[in-house]
MIKE-691714 format. One line per 3 residues: their letters; for each residue x, y, z of N, C-alpha, C. Coordinates in steps of 0.2 Angstrom, whole numbers, plus 5000, padded with zeros to 4 digits. Layout:
<nodes>
a = X Y Z X Y Z X Y Z  ... .
</nodes>
This chain:
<nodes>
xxx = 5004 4994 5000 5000 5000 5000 5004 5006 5000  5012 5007 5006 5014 5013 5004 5018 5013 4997  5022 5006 4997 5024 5008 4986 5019 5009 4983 .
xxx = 5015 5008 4983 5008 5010 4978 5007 5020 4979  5006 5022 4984 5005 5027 4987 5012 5032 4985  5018 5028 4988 5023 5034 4984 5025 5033 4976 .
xxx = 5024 5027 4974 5024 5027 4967 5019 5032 4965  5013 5034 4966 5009 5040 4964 5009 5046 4965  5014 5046 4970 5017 5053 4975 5025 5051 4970 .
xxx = 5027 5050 4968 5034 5050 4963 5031 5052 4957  5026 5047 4954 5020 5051 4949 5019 5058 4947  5015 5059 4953 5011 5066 4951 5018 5072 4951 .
xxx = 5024 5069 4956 5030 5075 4954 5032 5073 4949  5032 5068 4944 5037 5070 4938 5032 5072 4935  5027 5073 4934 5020 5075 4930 5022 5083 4930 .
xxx = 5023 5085 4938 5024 5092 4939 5030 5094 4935  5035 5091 4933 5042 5093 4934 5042 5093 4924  5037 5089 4923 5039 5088 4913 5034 5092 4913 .
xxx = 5027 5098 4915 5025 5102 4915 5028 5108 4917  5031 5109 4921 5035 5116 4921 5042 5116 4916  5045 5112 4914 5049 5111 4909 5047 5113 4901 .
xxx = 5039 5111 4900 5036 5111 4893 5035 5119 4895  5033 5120 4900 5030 5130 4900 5037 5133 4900  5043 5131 4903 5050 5133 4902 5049 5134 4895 .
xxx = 5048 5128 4890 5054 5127 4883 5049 5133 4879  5043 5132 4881 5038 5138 4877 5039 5145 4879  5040 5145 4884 5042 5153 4887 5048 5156 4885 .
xxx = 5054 5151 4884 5059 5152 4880 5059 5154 4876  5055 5151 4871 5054 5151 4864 5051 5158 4861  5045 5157 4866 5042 5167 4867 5046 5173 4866 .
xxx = 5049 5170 4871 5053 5178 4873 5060 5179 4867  5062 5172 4865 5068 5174 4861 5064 5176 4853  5056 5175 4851 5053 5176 4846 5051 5184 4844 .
xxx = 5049 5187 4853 5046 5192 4854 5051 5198 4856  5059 5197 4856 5064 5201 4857 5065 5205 4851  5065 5212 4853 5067 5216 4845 5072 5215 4842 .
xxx = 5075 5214 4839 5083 5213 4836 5084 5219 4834  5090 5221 4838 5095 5229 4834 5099 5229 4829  5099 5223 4827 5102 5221 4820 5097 5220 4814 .
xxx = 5099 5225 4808 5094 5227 4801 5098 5223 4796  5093 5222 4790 5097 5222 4784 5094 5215 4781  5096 5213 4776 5094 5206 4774 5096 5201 4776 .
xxx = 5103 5202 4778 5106 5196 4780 5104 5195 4787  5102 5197 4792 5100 5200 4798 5091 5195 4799  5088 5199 4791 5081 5196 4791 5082 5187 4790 .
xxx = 5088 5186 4785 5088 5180 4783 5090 5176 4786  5094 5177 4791 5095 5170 4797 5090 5170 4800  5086 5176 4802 5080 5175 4806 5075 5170 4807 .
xxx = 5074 5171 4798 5070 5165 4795 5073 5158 4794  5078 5156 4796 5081 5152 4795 5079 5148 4802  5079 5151 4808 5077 5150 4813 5074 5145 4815 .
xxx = 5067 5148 4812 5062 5146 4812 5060 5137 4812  5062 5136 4807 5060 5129 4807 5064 5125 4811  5070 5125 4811 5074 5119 4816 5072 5124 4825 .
xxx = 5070 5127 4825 5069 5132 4832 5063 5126 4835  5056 5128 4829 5051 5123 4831 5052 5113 4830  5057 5113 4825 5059 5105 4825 5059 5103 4831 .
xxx = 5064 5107 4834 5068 5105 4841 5063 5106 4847  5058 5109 4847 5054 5112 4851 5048 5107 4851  5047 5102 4843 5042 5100 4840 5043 5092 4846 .
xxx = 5051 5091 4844 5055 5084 4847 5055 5083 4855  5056 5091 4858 5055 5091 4865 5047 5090 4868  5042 5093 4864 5035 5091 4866 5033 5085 4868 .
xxx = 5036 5080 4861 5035 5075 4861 5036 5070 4868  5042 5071 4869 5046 5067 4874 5041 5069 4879  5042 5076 4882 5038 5078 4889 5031 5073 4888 .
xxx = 5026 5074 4882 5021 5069 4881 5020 5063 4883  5027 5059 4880 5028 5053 4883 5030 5051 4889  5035 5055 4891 5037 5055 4899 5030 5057 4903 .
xxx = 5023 5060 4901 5020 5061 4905 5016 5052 4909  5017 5048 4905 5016 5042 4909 5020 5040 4914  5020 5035 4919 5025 5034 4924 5029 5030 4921 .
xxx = 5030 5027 4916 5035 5020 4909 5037 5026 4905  5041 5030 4902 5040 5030 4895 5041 5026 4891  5036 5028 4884 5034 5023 4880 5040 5026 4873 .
xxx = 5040 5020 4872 5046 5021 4867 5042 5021 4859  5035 5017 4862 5030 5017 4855 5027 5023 4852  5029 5025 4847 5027 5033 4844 5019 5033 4846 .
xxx = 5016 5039 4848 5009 5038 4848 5006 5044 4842  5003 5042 4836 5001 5047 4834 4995 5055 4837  4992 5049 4839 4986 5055 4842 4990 5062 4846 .
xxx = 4996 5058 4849 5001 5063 4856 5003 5068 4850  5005 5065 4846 5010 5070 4841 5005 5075 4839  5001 5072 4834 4996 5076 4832 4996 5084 4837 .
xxx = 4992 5079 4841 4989 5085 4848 4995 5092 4850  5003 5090 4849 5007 5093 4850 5009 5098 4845  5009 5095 4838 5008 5099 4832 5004 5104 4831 .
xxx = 4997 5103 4830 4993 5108 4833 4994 5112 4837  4996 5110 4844 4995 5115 4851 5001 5120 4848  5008 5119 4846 5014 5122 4843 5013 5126 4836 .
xxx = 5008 5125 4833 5007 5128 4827 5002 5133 4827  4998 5131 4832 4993 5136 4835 4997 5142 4840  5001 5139 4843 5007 5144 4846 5011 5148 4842 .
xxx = 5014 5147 4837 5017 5150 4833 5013 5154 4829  5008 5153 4827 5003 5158 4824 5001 5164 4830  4999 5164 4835 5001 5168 4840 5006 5172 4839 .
xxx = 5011 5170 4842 5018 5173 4839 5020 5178 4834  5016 5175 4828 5016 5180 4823 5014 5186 4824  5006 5186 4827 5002 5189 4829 5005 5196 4836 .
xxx = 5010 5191 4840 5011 5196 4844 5016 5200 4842  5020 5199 4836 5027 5201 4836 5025 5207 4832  5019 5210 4831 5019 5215 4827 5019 5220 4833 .
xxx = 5017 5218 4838 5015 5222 4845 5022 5224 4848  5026 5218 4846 5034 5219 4851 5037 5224 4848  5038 5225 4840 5043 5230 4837 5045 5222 4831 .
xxx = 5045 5219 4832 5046 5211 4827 5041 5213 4822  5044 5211 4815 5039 5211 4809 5035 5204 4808  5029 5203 4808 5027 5196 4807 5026 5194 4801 .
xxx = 5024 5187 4800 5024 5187 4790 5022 5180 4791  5017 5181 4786 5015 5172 4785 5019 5167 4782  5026 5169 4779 5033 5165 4776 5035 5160 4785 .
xxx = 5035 5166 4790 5036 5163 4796 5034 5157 4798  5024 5159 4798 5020 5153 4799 5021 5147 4796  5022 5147 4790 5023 5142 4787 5031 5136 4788 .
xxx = 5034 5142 4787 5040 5137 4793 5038 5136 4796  5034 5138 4803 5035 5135 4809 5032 5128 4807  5027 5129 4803 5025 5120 4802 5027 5116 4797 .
xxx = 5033 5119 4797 5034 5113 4790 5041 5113 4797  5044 5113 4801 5049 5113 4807 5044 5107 4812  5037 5109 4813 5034 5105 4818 5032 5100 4814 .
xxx = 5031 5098 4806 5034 5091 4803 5039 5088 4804  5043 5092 4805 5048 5088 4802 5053 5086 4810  5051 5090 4814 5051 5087 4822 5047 5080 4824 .
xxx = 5041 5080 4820 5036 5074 4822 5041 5067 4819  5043 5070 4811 5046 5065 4808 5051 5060 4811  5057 5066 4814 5061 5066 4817 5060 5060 4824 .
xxx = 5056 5063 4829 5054 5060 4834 5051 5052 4831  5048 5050 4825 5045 5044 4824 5049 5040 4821  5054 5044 4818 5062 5041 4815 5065 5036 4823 .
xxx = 5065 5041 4828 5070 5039 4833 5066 5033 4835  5058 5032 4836 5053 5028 4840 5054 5021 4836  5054 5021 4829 5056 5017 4826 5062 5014 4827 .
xxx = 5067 5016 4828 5074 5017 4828 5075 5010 4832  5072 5012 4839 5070 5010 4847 5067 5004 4847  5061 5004 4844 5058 4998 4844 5059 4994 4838 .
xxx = 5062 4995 4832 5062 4990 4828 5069 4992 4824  5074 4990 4827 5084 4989 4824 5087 4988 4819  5082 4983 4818 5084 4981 4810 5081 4983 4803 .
xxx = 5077 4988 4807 5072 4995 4803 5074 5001 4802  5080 4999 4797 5085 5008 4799 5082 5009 4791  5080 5008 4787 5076 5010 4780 5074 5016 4784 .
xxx = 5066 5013 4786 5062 5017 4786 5063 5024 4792  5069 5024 4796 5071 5029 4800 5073 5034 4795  5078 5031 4789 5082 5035 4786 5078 5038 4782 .
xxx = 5072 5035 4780 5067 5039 4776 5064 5046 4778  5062 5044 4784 5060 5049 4789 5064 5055 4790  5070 5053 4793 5076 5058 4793 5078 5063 4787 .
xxx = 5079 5059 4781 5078 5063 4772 5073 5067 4773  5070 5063 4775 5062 5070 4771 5061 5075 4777  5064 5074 4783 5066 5078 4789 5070 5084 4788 .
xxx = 5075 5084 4783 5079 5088 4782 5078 5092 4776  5074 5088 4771 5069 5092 4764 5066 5096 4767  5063 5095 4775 5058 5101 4776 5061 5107 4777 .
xxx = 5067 5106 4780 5071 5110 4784 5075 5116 4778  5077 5111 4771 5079 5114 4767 5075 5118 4762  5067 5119 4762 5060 5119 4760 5063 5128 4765 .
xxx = 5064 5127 4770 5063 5132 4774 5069 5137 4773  5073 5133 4771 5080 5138 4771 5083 5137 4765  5080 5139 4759 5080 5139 4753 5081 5146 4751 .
xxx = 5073 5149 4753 5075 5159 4749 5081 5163 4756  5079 5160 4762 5083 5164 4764 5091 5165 4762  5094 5158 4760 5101 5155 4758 5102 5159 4751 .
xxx = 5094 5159 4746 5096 5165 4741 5097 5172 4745  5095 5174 4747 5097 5181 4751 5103 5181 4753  5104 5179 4757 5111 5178 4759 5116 5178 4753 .
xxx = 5115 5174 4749 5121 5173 4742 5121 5178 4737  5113 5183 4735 5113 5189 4733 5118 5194 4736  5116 5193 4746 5120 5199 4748 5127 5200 4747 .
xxx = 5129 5194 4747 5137 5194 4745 5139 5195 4739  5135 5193 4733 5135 5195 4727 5135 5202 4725  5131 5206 4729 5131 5211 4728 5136 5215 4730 .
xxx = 5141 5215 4736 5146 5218 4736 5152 5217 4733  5151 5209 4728 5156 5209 4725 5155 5210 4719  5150 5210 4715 5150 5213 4710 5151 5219 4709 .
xxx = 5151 5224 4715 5151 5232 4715 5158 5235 4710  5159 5237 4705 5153 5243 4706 5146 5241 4700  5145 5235 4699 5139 5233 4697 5133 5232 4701 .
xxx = 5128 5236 4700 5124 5237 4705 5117 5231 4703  5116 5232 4698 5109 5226 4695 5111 5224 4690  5108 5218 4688 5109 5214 4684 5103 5208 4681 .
xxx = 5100 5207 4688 5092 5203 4688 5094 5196 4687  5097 5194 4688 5100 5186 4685 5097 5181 4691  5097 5184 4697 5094 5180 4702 5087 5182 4705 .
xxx = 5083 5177 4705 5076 5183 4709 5078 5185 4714  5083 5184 4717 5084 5189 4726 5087 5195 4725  5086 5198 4717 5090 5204 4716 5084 5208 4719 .
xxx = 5077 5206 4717 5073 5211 4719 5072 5213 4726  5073 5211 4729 5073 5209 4736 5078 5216 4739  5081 5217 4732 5086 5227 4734 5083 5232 4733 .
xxx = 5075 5231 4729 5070 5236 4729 5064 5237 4731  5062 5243 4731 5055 5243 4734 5050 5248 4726  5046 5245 4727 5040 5247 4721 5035 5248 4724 .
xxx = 5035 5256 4721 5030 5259 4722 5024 5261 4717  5017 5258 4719 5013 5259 4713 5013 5254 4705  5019 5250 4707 5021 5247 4700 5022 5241 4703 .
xxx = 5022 5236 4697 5021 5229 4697 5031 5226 4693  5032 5222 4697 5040 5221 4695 5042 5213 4692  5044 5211 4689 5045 5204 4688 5051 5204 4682 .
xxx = 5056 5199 4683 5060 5197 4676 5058 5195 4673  5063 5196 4668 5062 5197 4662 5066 5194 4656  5066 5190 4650 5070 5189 4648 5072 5191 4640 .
xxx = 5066 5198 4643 5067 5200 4634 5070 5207 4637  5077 5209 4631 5079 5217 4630 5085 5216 4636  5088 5209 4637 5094 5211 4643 5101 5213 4640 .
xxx = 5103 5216 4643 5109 5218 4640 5115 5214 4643  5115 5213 4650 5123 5209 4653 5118 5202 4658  5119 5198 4654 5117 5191 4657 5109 5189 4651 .
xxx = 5104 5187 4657 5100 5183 4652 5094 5186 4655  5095 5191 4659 5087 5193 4663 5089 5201 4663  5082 5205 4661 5081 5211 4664 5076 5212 4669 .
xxx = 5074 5218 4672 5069 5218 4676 5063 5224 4672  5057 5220 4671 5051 5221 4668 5047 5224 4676  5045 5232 4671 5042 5236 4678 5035 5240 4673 .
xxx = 5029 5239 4679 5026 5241 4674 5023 5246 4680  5022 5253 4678 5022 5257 4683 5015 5260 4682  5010 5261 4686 5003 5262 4687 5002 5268 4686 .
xxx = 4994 5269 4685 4994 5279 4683 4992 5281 4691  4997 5281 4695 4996 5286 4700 5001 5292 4699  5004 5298 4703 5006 5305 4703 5014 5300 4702 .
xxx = 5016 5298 4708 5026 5294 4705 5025 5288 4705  5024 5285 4703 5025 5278 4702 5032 5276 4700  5036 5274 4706 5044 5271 4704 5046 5266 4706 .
xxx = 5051 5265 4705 5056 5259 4706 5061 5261 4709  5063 5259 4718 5070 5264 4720 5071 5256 4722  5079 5259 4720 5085 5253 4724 5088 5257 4729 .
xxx = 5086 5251 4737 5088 5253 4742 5094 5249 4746  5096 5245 4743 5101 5240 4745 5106 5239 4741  5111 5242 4741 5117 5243 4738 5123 5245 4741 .
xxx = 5127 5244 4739 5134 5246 4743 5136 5257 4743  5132 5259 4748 5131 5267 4750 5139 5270 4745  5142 5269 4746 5148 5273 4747 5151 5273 4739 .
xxx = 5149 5278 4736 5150 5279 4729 5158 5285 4728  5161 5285 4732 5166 5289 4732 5170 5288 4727  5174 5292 4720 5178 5291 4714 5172 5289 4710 .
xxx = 5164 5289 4709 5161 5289 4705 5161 5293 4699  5161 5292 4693 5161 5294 4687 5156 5298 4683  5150 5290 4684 5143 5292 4682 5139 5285 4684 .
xxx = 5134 5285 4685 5128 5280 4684 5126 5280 4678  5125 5270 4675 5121 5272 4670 5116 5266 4672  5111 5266 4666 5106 5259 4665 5104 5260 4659 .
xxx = 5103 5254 4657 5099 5253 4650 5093 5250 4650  5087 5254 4648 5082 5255 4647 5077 5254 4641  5072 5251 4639 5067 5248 4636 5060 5250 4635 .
xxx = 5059 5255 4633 5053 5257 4632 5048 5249 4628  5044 5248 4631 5038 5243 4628 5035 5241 4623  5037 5238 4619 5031 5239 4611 5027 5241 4612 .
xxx = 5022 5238 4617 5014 5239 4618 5013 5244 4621  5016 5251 4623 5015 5256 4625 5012 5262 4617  5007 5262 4619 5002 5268 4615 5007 5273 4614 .
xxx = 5009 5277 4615 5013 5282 4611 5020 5279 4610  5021 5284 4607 5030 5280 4603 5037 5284 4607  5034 5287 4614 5039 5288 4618 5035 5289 4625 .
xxx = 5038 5290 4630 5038 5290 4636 5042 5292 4642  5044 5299 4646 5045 5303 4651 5047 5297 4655  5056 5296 4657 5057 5294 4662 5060 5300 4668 .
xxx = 5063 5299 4673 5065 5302 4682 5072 5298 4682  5079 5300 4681 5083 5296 4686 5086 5300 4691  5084 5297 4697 5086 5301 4704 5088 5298 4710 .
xxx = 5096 5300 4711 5100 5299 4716 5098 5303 4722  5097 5298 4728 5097 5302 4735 5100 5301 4739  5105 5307 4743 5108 5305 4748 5105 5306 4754 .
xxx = 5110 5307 4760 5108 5306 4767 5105 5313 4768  5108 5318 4763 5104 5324 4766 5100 5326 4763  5097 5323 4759 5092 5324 4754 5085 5327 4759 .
xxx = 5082 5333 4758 5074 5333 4761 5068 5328 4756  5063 5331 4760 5057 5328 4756 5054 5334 4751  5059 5338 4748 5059 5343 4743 5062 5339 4738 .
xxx = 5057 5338 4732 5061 5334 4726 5064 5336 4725  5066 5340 4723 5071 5346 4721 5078 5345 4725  5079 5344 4731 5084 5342 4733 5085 5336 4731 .
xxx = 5086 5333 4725 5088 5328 4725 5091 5326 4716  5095 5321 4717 5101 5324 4710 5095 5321 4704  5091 5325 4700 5086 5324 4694 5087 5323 4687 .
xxx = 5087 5318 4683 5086 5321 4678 5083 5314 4674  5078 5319 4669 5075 5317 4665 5077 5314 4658  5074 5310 4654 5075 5307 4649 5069 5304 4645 .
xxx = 5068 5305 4637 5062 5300 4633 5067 5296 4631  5059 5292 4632 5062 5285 4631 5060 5282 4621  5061 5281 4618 5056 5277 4611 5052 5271 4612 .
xxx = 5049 5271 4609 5046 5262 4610 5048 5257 4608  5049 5253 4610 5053 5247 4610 5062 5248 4605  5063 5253 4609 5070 5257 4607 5075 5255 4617 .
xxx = 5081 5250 4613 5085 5252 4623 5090 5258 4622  5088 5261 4627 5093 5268 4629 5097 5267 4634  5103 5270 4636 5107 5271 4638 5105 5277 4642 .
xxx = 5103 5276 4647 5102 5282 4652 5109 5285 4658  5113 5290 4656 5117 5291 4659 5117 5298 4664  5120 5297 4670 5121 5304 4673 5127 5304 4678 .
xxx = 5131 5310 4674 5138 5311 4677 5139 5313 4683  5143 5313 4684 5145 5315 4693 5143 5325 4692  5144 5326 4687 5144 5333 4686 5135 5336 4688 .
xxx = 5132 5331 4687 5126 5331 4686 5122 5328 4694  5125 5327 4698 5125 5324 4706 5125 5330 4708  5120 5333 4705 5120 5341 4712 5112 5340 4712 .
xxx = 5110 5339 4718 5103 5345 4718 5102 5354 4711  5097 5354 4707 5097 5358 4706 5095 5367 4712  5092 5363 4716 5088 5368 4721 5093 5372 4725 .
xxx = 5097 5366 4728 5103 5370 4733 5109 5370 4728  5114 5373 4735 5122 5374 4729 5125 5368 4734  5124 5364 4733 5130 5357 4736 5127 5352 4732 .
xxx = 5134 5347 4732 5136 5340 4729 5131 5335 4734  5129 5330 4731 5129 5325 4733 5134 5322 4739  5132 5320 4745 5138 5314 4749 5138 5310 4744 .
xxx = 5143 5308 4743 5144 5303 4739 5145 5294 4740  5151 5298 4748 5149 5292 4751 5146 5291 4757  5137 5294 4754 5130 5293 4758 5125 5291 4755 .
xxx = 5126 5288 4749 5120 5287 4744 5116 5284 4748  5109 5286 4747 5104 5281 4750 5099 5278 4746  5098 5279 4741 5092 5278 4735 5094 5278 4727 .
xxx = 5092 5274 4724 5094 5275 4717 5086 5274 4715  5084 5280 4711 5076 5279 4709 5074 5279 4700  5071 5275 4698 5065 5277 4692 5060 5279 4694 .
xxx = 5058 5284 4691 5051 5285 4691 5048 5288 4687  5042 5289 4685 5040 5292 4679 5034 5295 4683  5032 5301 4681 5028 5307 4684 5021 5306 4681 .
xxx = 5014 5305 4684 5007 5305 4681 5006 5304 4674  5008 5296 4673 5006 5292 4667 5000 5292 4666  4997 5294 4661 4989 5294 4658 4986 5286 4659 .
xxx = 4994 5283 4658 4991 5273 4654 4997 5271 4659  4995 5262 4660 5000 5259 4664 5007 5260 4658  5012 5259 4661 5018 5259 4656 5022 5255 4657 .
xxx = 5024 5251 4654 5030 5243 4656 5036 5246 4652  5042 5245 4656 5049 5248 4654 5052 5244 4657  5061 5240 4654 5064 5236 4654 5070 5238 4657 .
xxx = 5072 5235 4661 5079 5239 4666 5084 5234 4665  5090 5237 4662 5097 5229 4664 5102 5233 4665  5108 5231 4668 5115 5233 4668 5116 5240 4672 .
xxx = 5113 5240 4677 5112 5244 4683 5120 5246 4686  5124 5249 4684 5131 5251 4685 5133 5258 4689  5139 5256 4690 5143 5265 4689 5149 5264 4687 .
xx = 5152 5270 4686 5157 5271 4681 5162 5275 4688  5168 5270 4690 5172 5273 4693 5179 5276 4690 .
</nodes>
């Protein structure tokens, strides 16, 4: 009667101790989710995202265990319904997550969510590989199978981050080559305003891809590049080659090329302008020299090495207009 009685009193404390453990690994999880990072930039976003999926694998494998240690044996026999239950409760957690982190100063994004569950498969996979492992030895097949497709998930997950990452490195080394579009993680240096962006494989000048920008009729519809190596110091000129669209209704077209530095106001005017027509389905060669990097408005130069912006834009298009961008350079 008292073995009976402190086996259930030994009981109910491992019960308490693999429940304060699960609130531990969640709480952890919270807080390292919900912390702002003082660190910017793509490479900064893209480990972030990498995170994610082995963060919840690992988190996915811990559940599991606490689940099974919650009986007084643990069971070595994988339980589906236990996993299930844990996937769920974990995927419903991380969507939370998402939800809070716009509150903390964290940016949230359903790219996230979706890794957290393709992590919380590939956890479950993981944990059923090992339960296998366990109970049937001479069944290393199907562990291994598990395992593979374990790491498919993971690589599913850390796929575009890994392009980000390899653009960002691309891009300082190609300096002083600025675009080229050869990878899609090129767009990922711009922001588009009003206008729809996608590659392209027609009118490229260096390599096999331009960037096809079709700009809407609002007041500026642009295209600026934000992510570029700043510091233009010994520049020449900036050029790019440009594609006016066959299917554009008039047979030319009003482009804007505009460099902005760090002291640039929100006076367009302070900012180095200049204009150019474009022909229809004619490429031009849009060029502007270092001499031409003044603001008209004020009497000072450009920082040079403070560039912040490199913009197209075309002023109150009557009609949508699609223009062809490659070879995004500077002349040092």
């Amino acid at each position: 009667m008292k073995n009976s009685q402190s086996n259930t009193e030994a009981s109910g404390q491992g019960r308490k101790r693999i429940l304060v453990l699960a609130i531990t690994a969640l709480v952890s999880v919270a807080t390292l989710l919900l912390t702002p990072i003082s660190i910017h930039g793509r490479v900064a976003s893209a480990i972030g995202n990498m995170v994610h999926g082995p963060l919840f694998a690992l988190l996915t494998i811990v559940l599991i265990h606490f689940a099974n240690r919650w009986r007084t044996v643990y069971a070595v026999r994988f339980s589906l319904p236990r996993a299930i239950f844990v996937g769920l409760l974990l995927f419903g957690f991380g969507v939370a997550m998402e939800f809070a982190q716009a509150i903390s100063g964290r940016s949230s994004s359903i790219v996230d969510a979706i890794s957290n569950g393709l992590g919380i498969i590939s956890g479950g996979c993981l944990s059923y590989a090992n339960a296998r492992r366990l109970q049937s030895p001479g069944d290393r097949r199907t562990a291994r199978l598990l395992q593979g497709f374990a790491g498919f998930l993971i690589a599913i997950v850390w796929w575009s981050p890994v392009l980000t990452v390899r653009d960002v490195i691309a891009m300082k080394r190609d300096f002083p080559l600025l675009a080229s579009f050869e990878s899609p993680a090129e767009l990922e240096r711009w922001y588009f305003n009003d206008s729809i962006a996608t590659r392209s494989a027609l009118n490229s000048t260096h390599g096999d891809h331009s960037l096809k920008v079709t700009f809407g009729t609002s007041d500026h519809p642009s295209a600026t590049m934000i992510d570029f190596p700043h510091d233009w110091t010994g520049v020449e000129s900036i050029e790019v080659d440009v594609t006016l669209d066959s299917s554009h209704p008039e047979t030319t077209a009003e482009i804007w090329f505009n460099v902005i530095d760090a002291d640039s106001s929100d006076d367009y005017r302070d900012t180095a302008r200049k204009g150019f027509t474009l022909h229809r389905d004619k490429t031009s060669r849009l060029v502007v020299s270092r001499e031409e990097l003044s603001p008209p408005a004020v009497a000072r130069d450009l920082k040079l090495d403070q560039i912040r912006f490199v913009e197209l834009q075309v002023l109150k298009p009557p009609v949508p207009i699609t223009i062809r961008f490659d070879f995004l350079r500077l002349k040092l």
